[in-house]
C-alpha positions in Angstrom: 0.0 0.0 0.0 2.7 2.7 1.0 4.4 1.6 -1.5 1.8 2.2 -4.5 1.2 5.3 -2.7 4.6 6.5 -2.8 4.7 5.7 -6.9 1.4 7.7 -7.4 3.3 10.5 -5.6 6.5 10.6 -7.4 4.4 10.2 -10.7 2.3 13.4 -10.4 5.0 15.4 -8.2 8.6 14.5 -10.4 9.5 17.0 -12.6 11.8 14.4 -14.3 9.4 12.9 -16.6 7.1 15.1 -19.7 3.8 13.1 -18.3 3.7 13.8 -14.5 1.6 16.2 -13.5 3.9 19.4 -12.2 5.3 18.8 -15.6 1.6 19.7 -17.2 1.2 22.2 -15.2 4.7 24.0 -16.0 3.6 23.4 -19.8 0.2 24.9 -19.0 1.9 28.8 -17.7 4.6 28.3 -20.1 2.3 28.0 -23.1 1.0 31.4 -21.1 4.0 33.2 -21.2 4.3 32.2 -25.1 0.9 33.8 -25.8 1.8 37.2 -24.3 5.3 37.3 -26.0 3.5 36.6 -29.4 1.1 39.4 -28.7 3.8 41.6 -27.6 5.4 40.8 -30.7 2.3 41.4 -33.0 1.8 44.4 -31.3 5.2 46.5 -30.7 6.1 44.4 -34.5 9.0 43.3 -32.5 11.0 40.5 -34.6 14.4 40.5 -32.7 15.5 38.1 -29.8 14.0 38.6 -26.9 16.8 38.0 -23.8 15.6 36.1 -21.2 17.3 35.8 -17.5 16.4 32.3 -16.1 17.2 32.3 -12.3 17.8 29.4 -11.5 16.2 27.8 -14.1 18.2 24.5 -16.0 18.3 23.4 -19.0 16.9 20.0 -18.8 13.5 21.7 -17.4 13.9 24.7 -20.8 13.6 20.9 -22.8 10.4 19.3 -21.4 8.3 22.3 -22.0 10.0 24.5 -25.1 11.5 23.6 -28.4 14.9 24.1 -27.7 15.8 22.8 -30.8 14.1 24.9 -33.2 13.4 28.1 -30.8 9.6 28.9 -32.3 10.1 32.6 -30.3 13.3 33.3 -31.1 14.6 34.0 -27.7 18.0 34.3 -26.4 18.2 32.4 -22.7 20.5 33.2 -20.1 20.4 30.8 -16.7 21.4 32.4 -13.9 23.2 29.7 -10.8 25.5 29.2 -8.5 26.6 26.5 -10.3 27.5 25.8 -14.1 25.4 22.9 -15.2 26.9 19.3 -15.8 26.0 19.2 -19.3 27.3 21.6 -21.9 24.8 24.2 -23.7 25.3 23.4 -27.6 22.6 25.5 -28.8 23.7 29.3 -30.1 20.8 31.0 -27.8 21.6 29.3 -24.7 24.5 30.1 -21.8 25.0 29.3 -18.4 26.7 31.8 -15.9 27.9 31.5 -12.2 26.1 34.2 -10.0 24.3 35.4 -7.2 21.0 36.5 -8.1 20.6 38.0 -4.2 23.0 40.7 -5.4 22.4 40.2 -8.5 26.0 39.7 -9.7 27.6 37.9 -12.7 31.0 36.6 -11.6 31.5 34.2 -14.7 30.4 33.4 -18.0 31.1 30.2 -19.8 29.3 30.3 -23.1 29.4 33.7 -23.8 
């Protein structure tokens, strides 16, 4: 029983898989957020990137609910975190810096 339990948990609360239900849920608002920067675009007929400052954001969570490969909204991202991630950022409009977003300081890029 607690183990079934404990499964059902991690299945809707896991941001690790594309089917759990946090994961829906992150689509959900960012599908939001792509709606107003369309209509921001349509409006201000906007057609450069749009920069982006993830704080703590990663990239693995960018994949599960954008199309990092093809960039539909032409965005540049930047994550923000104390740490630079394990994997390395191979797409043009992604890089990782080291910071502090309490003081808001950059101490180092790595894919500039």
């Amino acid at each position: 029983m607690f183990v079934k339990l404990r499964n059902l948990l991690i299945k809707f609360n896991t941001n690790r898989t594309s089917n759990s239900y946090i994961t829906k849920l992150r689509k959900k608002r960012f599908s939001i957020f792509e709606e107003l920067i369309c209509t921001l675009r349509k409006k201000l007929k906007y057609n450069d990137k749009i920069k982006i400052l993830d704080i703590g954001g990663t990239f693995e969570y960018l994949q599960q609910i954008y199309d990092t490969q093809n960039n539909p909204l032409n965005l540049e991202i930047t994550l923000l975190n104390l740490e630079l991630p394990n994997s390395k950022l191979d797409l043009d409009y992604f890089k990782a810096v080291i910071g502090n977003a309490k003081g808001c300081q950059i101490y180092l890029s790595t894919n500039p």
